[in-house]
C-alpha positions in Angstrom: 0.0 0.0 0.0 2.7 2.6 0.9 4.5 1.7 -2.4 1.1 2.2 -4.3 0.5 5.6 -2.6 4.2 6.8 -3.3 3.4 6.2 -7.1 0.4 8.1 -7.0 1.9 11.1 -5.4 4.9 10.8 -7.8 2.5 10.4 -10.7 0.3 13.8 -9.7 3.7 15.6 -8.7 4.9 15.1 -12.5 1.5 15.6 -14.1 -0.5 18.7 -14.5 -3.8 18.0 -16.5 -2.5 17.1 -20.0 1.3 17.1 -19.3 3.4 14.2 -17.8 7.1 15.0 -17.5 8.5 11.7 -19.2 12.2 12.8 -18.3 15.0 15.1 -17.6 18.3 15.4 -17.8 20.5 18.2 -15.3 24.1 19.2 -16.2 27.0 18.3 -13.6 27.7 22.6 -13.9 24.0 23.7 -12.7 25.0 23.7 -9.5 27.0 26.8 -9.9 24.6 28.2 -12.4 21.8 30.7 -11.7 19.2 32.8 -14.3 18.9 36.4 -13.9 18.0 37.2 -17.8 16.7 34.4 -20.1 15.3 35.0 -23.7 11.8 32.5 -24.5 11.4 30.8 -27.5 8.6 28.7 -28.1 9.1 27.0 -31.6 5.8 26.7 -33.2 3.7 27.4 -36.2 0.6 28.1 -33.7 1.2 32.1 -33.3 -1.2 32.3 -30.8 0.2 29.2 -28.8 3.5 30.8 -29.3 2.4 33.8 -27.5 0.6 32.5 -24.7 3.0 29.7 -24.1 6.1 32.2 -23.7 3.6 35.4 -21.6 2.8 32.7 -19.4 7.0 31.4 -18.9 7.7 34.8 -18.6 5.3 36.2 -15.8 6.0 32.8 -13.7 9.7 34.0 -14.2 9.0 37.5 -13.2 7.2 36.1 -10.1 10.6 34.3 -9.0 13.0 37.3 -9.6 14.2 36.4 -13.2 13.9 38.6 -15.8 13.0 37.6 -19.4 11.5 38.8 -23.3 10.3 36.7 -25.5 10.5 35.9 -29.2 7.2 36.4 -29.9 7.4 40.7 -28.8 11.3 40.6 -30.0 10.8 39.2 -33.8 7.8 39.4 -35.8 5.3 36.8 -36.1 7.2 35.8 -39.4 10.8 35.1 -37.9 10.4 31.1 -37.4 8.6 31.1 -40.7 11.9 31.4 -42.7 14.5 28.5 -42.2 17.7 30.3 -40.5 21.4 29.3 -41.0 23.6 28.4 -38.7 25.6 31.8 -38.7 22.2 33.9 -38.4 21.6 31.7 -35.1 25.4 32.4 -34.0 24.5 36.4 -34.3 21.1 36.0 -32.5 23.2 34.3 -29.7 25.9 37.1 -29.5 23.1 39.6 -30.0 21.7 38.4 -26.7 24.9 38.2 -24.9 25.8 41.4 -25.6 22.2 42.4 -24.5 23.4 41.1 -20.8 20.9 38.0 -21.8 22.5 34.3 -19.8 20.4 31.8 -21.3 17.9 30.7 -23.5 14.9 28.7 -22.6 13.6 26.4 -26.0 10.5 24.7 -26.0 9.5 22.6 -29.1 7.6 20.0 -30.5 9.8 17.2 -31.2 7.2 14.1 -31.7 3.6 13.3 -32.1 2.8 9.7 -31.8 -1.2 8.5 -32.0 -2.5 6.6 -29.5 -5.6 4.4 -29.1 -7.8 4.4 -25.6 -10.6 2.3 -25.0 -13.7 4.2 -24.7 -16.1 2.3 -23.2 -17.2 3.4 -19.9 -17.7 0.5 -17.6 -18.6 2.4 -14.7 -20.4 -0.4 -12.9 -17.1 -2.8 -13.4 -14.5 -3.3 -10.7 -11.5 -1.7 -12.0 -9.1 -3.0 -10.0 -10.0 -6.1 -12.0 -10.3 -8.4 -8.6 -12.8 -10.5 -10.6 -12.5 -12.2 -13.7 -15.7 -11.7 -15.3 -15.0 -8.0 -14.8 -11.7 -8.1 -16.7 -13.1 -10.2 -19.5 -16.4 -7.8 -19.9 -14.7 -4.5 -20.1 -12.1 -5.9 -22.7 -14.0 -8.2 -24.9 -15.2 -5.7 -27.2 -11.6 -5.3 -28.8 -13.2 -8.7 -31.0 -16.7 -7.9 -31.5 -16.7 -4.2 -31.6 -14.0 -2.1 -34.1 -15.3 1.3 -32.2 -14.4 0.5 -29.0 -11.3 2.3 -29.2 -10.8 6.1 -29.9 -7.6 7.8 -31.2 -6.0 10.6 -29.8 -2.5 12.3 -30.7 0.9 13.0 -27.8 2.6 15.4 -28.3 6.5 14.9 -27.5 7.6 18.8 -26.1 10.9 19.2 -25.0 12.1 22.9 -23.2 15.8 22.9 -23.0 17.6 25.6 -21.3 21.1 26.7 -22.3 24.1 28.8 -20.8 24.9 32.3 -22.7 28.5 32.4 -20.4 30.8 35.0 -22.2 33.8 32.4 -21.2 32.5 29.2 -21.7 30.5 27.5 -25.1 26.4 28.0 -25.4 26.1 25.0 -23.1 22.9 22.9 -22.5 22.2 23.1 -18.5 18.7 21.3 -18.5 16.6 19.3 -20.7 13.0 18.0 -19.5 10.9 15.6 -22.0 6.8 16.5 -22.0 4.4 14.5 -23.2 0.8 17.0 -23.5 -1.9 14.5 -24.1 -4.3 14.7 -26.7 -4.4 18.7 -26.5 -7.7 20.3 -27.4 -7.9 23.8 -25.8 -4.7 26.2 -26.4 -5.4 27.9 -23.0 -5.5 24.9 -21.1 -2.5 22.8 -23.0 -0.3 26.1 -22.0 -1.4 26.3 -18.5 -0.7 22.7 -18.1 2.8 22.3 -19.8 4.3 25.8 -18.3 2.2 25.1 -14.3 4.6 21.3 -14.6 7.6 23.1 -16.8 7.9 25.4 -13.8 7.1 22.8 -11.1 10.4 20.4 -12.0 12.3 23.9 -12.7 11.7 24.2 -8.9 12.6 21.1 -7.9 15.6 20.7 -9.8 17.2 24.1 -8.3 17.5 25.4 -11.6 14.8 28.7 -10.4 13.9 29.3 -7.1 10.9 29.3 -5.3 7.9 31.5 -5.9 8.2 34.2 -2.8 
């Protein structure tokens, strides 16, 4: 039982409506690494997903002392449209160095896998399963019925956040793997992925605590 309730309060730690953090990865160097001015990118063809997602990063930043801007008000709503070369991105970074930026913090789509759930709502069923009938009932239809399963899409999102050190390389400091669940409403999806994006921020000591 106490093994059961520790996965369930791991499970709603890392999961915020429609996003489960799948995995993160936390550079040796973090430790002696702290944000004070970060540039947002959110890397999407959705403007207004784009905006949201990265006014939303940047007021929970502002609420924990960091300052930030965002591509969205720095470029136009055209920037990501045109495919950039390697030494325009090498400028933008020394642009933002020289602009007393330290990091960047990129968020983008990196995967979309479809899934199938069964939809079928066997409320009267045991779902625990403690009886065989019940377990053969609420599957069965996978044979007899084709509808009994309903598609949905994941999205993979990953936000990685690197260093803008003027003596050392643009270095990645932290990487954290999303999956946002068959998203439907843009407000909700970016509430979601920034409210568990901030949460493991926390935790990991890469921003501090909300005051």
């Amino acid at each position: 039982m106490k093994n059961l309730l520790l996965i369930l309060l791991m499970f709603c730690l890392y999961s915020c409506g429609s996003a489960q953090l799948k995995d993160r990865w936390i550079s040796p160097e973090a430790e002696d690494y702290t944000l004070s001015k970060v540039f947002i990118i959110g890397l999407t063809d959705n403007n207004e997903a784009r905006e949201k997602f990265e006014n939303k990063l940047q007021y929970q930043l502002a609420l924990r002392g960091i300052e930030s801007s965002t591509s969205f008000n720095k470029f136009d709503t055209k920037f990501l449209e045109k495919k950039r070369t390697e030494a325009e991105i090498k400028s933008l970074e020394d642009q933002l160095l020289k602009e007393g930026y330290d990091a960047v913090v990129f968020t983008k789509v990196a995967g979309i896998k479809n899934k199938i759930k069964f939809k079928e709502d066997y409320s009267d069923l045991d779902k625990n399963h403690s009886f065989f009938k019940d377990d053969y009932l609420m599957y069965q239809d996978q044979f007899f019925n084709p509808d009994a399963y309903q598609e949905y899409q994941v999205y993979n999102a990953e936000t990685s956040i690197y260093c803008l050190c003027p003596a050392k390389k643009r270095t990645l400091i932290w990487k954290g793997y999303i999956d946002i669940i068959d998203p439907e409403n843009i407000n909700q999806t970016v509430n979601d992925y920034s409210k568990l994006l901030i949460l493991v921020l926390e935790e990991d000591r890469i921003i501090p605590l909300k005051d």
